[in-house]
Every structure is written in structure tokens, then in C-alpha cells.
N, C-alpha and C positions, 0 to 999 in steps of 0.2 A: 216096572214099566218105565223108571225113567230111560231106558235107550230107546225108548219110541215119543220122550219130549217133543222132539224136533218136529217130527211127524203129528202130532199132534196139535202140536201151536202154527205150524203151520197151514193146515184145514181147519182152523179157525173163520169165522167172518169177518173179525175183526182184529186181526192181527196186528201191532206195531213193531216195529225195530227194536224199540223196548225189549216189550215179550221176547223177540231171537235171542237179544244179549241178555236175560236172565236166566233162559233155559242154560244160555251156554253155559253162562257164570254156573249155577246150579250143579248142570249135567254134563260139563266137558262137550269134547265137539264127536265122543266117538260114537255117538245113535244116528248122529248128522247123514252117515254115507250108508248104515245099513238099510237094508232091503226092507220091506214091513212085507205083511201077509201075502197084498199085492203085487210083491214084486216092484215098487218103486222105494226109491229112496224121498225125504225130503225136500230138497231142490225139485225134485221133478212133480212131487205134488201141490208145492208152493207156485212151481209155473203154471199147472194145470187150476187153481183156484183164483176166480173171479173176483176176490174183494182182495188180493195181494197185489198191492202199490208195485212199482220200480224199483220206492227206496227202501223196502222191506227185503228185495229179492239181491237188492245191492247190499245192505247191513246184513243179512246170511253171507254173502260170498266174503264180506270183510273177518266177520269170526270164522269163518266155513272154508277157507278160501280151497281147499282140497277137492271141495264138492264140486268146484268148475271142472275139473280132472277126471273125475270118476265117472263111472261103466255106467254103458246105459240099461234102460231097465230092460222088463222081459221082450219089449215089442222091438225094442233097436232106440227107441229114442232118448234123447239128452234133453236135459231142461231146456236148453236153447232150442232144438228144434221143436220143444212145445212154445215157447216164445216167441216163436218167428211164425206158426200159425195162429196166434195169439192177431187180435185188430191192434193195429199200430198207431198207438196214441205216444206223447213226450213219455208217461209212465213205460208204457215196452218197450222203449228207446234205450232209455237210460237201464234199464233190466237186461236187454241185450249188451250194451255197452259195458254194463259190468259182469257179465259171464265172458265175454270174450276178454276181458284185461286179466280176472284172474284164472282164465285156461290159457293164457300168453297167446291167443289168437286159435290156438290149436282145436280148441271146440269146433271152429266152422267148419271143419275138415270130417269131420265124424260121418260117418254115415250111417244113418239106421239100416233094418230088416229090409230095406226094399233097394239098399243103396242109393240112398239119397242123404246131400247132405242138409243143412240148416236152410241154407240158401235158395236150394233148388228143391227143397220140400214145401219152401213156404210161395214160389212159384207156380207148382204143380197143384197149389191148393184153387179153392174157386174166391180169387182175393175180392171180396167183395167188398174189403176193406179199403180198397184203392179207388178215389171216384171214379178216376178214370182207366180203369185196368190195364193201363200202362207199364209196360217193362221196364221203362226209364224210370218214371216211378219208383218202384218195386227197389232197384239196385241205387238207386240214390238216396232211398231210406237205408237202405240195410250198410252201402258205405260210409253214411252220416255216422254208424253206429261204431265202427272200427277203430279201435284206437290208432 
């Protein structure tokens, strides 16, 4: 089972940057991109888990850095477009900001199963996350995030 390390440590509760760089040390980076049972990859369950910091999501893409690149899962989505429906605190800031440095910006572009992409899926969501569910808002977060 180590090619499902990645996966593993990363649906942890407690996960650190630590833990990514010893699985990798350990297990190399090639469980990083594959599939698990469900059809995602780690990136994509690391964005989907509640107790994964920024700089966790950032110390993966640094050992990982391929996984910004890679296919999305079964539903059409990429880590970033779980991120960008993620509530936008400095931590999914700095998580977006390092998915899109190491996909060379190209992540934004992605479109999932409904053709939507990061941007305009985290629009089309109910942003309850924004006090005042302003579009300015909305796009002056997400450009903060750009490199």
C-alpha cells in the first residue's frame, strides 16, 4: 500500500508538511497522481479535507509539483476547483496561490464535467462565504491569488 501513502496522509486530521515530505522521502512522488478506489487522486482529497492548512496544500505541490498538472477526477474536478468552493480564509489563499504557480496559471483554465472553470464554479456556488455576496469581491480575492 505504499502508493496510496499520499492518500492516506493526506485524509489524516492532522496532517503537517512534515508528514508530505516523509511519505515522499519514504515512497517517492509516484502514488501522489494515482487514482484511489474513488476516483481521486491526493491533491484532490487533501483540498477536499477540512483540517488541511494552505501550507500543507503548498509543501505537496512543492515535492508534488506534477500534481498541479494532472487530470481531474471522475466528476471533472481539479484540486483548485475544490479550493475555490472551499470558504476563503489567508489559508485557501495561499492554497490557491500555490496551485496556480505550480500549473504555470494553466489550472484556471480547466473546466470540469459542467464546463465550468475554477473561477466561475466558485461564482455559480451559493458564496456564503463573502459578507457581502459581491462579485467585486469574489474576483478581487481570486486575483489577489494570481501570481
Amino acid at each position: 500500500m505504499s502508493t496510496l501513502c499520499h492518500h492516506q496522509v493526506c485524509s489524516s486530521t492532522s496532517v503537517t508538511p512534515q508528514e508530505i515530505e516523509d511519505c515522499t522521502e519514504d515512497h517517492g512522488t509516484e502514488g501522489a497522481t494515482e487514482l484511489d478506489d474513488q476516483e481521486m487522486m491526493a491533491l484532490q482529497i487533501r483540498c477536499l479535507n477540512p483540517h488541511v492548512a494552505g501550507d500543507c496544500i503548498r509543501a505537496y505541490l512543492e515535492l508534488v509539483p506534477e500534481a498541479a498538472e494532472q487530470q481531474q477526477a471522475s466528476d471533472g474536478l481539479t484540486g483548485l476547483h475544490i479550493l475555490c468552493k472551499n470558504p476563503f480564509d489567508t489559508s485557501t489563499g495561499d492554497a490557491i496561490r500555490a496551485f496556480l504557480k505550480f500549473s504555470q496559471g494553466d489550472a484556471a483554465n480547466v473546466q470540469d464535467d459542467e464546463g465550468m472553470s475554477p473561477f466561475s464554479a466558485s461564482c455559480r456556488n451559493d458564496v456564503t462565504f463573502l459578507e457581502d455576496r459581491n462579485f467585486a469581491s469574489l474576483t478581487s480575492r481570486w486575483y489577489g491569488c494570481t501570481p
